[in-house]
N, C-alpha and C positions, 0 to 999 in steps of 0.2 A: 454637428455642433459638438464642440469640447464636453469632452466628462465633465460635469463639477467635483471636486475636489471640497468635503467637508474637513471643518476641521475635527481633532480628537481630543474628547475628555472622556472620564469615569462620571462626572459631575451630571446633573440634570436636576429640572424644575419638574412641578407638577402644575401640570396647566387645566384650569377651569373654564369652559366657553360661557357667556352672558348673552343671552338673547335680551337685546336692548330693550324691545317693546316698541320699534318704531316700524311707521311702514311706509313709504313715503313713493309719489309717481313724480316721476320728472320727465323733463322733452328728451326724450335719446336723441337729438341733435347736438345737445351739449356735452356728450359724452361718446359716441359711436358714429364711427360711419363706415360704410353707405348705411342712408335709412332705407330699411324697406319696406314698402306699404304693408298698413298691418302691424309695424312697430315702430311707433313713434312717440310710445311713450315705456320708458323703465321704469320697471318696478324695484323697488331696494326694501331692503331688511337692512338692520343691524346685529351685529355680534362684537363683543368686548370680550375681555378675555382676565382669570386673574390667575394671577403669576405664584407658586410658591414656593422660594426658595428655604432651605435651612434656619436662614438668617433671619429673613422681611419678606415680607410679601407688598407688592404692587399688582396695579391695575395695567394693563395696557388698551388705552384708551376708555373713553368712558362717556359714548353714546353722547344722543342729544339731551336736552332740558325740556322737559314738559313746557314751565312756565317761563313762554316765549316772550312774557314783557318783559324780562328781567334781560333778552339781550341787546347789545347795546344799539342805536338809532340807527347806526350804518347798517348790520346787521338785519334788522327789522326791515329796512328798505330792501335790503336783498333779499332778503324773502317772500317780499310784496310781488317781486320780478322773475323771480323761478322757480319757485314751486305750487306744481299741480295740486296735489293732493299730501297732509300731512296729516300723521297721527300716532302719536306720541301716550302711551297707557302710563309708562312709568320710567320713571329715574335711575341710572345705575346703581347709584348711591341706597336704592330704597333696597332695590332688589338684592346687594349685596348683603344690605343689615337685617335682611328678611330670611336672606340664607344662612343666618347666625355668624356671618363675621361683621366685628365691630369696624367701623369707620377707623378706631385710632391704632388697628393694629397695621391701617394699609401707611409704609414709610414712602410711597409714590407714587405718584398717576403722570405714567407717559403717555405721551400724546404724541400719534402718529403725525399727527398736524391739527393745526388751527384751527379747519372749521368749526362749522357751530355744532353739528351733528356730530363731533370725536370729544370736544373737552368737557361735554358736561355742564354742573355748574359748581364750579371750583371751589365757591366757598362753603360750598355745605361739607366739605372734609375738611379735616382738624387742622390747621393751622402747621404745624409740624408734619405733614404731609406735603412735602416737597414735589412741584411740578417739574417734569422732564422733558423739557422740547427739544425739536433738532438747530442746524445751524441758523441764522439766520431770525430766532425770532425776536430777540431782545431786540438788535437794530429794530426793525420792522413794526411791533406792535409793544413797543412800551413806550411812553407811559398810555395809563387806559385813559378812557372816557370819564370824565369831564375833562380835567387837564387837556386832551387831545379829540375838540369839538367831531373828529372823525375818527375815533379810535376802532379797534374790532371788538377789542374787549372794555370791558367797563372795571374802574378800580379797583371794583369791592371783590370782582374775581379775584384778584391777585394779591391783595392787601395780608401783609403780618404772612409771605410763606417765601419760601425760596425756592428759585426759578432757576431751573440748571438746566445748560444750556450744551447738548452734548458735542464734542470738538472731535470729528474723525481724521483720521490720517491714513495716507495713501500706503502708510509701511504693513497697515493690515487690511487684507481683504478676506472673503467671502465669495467665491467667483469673483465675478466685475463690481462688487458691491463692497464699496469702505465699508470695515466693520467695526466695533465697539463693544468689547467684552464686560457688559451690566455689571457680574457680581464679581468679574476677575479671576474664572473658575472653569470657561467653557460652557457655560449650563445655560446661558440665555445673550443670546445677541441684539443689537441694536442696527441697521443696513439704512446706509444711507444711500434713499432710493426716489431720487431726485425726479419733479417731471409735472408733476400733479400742484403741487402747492410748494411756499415756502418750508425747507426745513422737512421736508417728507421724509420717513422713517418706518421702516418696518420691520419687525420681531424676528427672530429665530430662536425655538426653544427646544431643549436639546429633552425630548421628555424618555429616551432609554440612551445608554451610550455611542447607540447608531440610528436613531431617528430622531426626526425633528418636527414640529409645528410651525411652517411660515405662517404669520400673523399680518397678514397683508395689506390691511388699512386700505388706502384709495389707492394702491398701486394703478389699481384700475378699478374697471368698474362691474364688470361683466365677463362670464366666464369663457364667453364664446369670442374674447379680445386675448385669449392668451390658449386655446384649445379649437378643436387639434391641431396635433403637432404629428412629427415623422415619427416620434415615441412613442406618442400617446394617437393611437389614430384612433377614428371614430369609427368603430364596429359595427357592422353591416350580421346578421340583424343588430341596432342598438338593445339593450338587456332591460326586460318589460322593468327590472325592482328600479328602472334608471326615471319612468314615464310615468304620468300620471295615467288615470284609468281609465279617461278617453279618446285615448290614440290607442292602433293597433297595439298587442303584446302577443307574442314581438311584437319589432319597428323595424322594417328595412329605413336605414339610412339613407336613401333615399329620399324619405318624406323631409328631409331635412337639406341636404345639401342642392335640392332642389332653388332654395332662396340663399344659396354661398355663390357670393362676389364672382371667385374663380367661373362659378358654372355648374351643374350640374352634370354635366355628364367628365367634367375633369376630373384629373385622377388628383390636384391638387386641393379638392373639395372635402379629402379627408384626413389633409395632414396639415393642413394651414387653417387659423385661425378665420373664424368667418370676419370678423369686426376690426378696423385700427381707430388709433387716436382721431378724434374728431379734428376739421378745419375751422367749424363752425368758430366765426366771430368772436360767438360767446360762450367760450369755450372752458369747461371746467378746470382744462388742465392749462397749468401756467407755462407752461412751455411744451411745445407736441412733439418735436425731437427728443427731449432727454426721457420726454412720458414715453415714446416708442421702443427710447433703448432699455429704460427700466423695464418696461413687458416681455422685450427679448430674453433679458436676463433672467425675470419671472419664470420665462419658459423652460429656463435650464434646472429649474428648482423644480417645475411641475414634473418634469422627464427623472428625477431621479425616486426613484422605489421607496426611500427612508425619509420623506417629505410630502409632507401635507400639507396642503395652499388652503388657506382661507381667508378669503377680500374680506373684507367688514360689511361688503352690501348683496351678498351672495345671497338669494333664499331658498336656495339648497339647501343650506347648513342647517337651516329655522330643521329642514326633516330628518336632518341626519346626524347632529351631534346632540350630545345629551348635555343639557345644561343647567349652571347653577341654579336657577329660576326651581324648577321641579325633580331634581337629580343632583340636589347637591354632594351626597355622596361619592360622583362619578366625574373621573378625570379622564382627559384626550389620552394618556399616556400611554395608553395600550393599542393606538388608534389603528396600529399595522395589524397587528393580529383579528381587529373586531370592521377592518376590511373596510373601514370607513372613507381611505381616499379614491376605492371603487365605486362606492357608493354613491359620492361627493362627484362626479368628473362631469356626469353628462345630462344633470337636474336642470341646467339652465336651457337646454332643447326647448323645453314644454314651452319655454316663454317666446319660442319665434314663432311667427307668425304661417299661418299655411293658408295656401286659397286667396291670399290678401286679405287675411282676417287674421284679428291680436288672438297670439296662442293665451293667452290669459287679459281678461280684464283689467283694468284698471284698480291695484288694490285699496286705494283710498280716491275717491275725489274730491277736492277742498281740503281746506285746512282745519280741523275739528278740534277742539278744546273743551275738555269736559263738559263733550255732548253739545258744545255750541259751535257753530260755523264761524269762523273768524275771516272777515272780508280785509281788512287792515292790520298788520303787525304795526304800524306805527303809531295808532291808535290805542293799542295797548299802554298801560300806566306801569312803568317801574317799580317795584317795592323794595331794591337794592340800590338806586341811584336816585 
């Protein structure tokens, strides 16, 4: 595979990780395949991220919403139909103003994409707090709910703010990735990383003059969809600070490539990704080709030394980065020296399955709302519309 080729500035952000508070089980059909017995259902976390430049500070993305009656009808029916288990403690929004930054100092919340589980709930930031989508979503999802009996979002999101709509061009790249220079400085990037959803977008933040923080959104979804690689191989024994404390420590790698596609006893068991883009019907990702080629590309980002991958649904991260929530004083920026993308590579193990048994439980089942069970999201009463 090509060297990647970063680009050069002096310039950099200071990046803060957000542990959303959400914890959510879905059908891993809709997102991975082959299933293998034993895992048939993914677990996700979230992680948000806030951005600090010189100038402004922004959000990059900014988790689900607690109060799921407030999304709009379409919305609420899709939730009726895919998801397992939901549970949702707190707001991005709360946890930022809890961390002592004010709501009106953030100048933007990009959004890697649309779903419900990245934008938040838009109107609880100040008005002058300009939203950042990628291409594609003005046509798509405006105008909101009511005016648009099926909209995704509902008006009052979007009412009194400006909606900027980011336009890439083919004369700047990023590897294979259109890119978009945020502050016009080098210090924070925009990748348009098409595959997953309309308008998908994800981060590059430049936090020393030669490393970076990919901010990965749904590129994917799971880390054993983009590891190992012929770089990054899976290490035989795997490293016990990688495993939880009920599997050997060590781990011969073995106990793992046991259940990889390739085979077990193949030598390509330890340098090819266990997982691809699902077929399935009903399939998270909007298109499986351009999702396959964004993961490749993903792949060239994880293989380089001075980058740190982090999906939004990863719960590795939940143990390994230190976040706004209870460490507000501590930023990613030093992430190479404090060994964190070693740390991060091979947490997602614990979650496959061995013996034909789920390497972890199911971390929520149902959908839970302060402490009550929620059998209907359409049954829910709006208090914004």
């Amino acid at each position: 595979m090509a060297l990647l080729e970063l680009p050069s500035s002096g310039s950099t952000v200071r990046v803060r990780a957000i542990d959303a508070k959400t914890q959510m089980s879905v059908s891993s059909k809709g997102f991975i395949q082959p299933i293998l017995p034993g895992f048939e259902i993914l677990n996700m976390t979230s992680v948000t991220f806030l951005i600090e430049h010189p100038t402004q500070k922004v959000l990059f993305d900014c988790g689900a919403r607690k109060d799921f009656e407030n999304f709009s009808p379409r919305i609420k029916e899709r939730l009726n139909l895919n998801v397992k288990g939901l549970k949702i403690e707190k707001d991005v929004h709360e946890i930022v103003q809890e961390a002592g930054v004010k709501l009106e100092e953030l100048a933007a919340t990009i959004w890697s994409h649309w779903h419900w589980d990245h934008h938040g709930a838009p109107e609880k930031y100040p008005s002058k707090t300009e939203i950042v989508v990628g291409p594609g979503f003005k046509e798509n999802f405006l105008p909101g709910y009511p005016v648009d009996p099926d909209a995704i979002f509902v008006d009052a999101n979007l009412k009194d703010r400006n909606v900027r709509e980011i336009t890439f061009s083919d004369d700047f790249k990023i590897g294979n990735f259109r890119a978009h220079d945020y502050f016009g400085d080098g210090s924070f990037y925009l990748l348009d990383t098409p595959g997953h959803a309309i308008g998908h977008m994800c981060g590059l933040a430049r936090t020393t003059p030669s490393t970076f923080v990919f901010l990965g959104g749904d590129i994917c979804h799971f880390g054993g969809s983009f590891r190992p690689s012929p770089t990054i191989q899976l290490p035989d024994p795997v490293p016990s600070s990688h495993l939880d404390q009920h599997l050997p420590i060590p781990c011969s790698c073995s106990l793992f490539t046991e259940v990889h596609p390739a085979g077990p006893s193949s030598a390509d068991s330890r340098i090819t990704p266990f997982f691809e883009v699902t077929s399935f019907a009903q399939s998270a990702y909007l298109d499986r080709e351009q999702a396959a080629r964004s993961i490749r590309e993903l792949k060239r980002f994880d293989e380089h030394p001075d980058v740190l991958i982090c999906i939004a649904h990863d719960p590795t991260l939940i143990k390994v980065l230190p976040f706004l929530n209870d460490q507000p004083d501590k930023y990613l920026n030093n992430w190479q020296e404090q060994g964190l993308k070693e740390k991060a590579q091979w947490g997602w193990l614990n979650e496959l399955p061995r013996d034909g048994k789920p390497g972890r439980d199911m971390y929520v089942e149902g959908v839970w709302k302060e402490g009550e069970l929620i059998e209907d999201f359409t049954k829910l009463k709006a208090t914004i519309y």
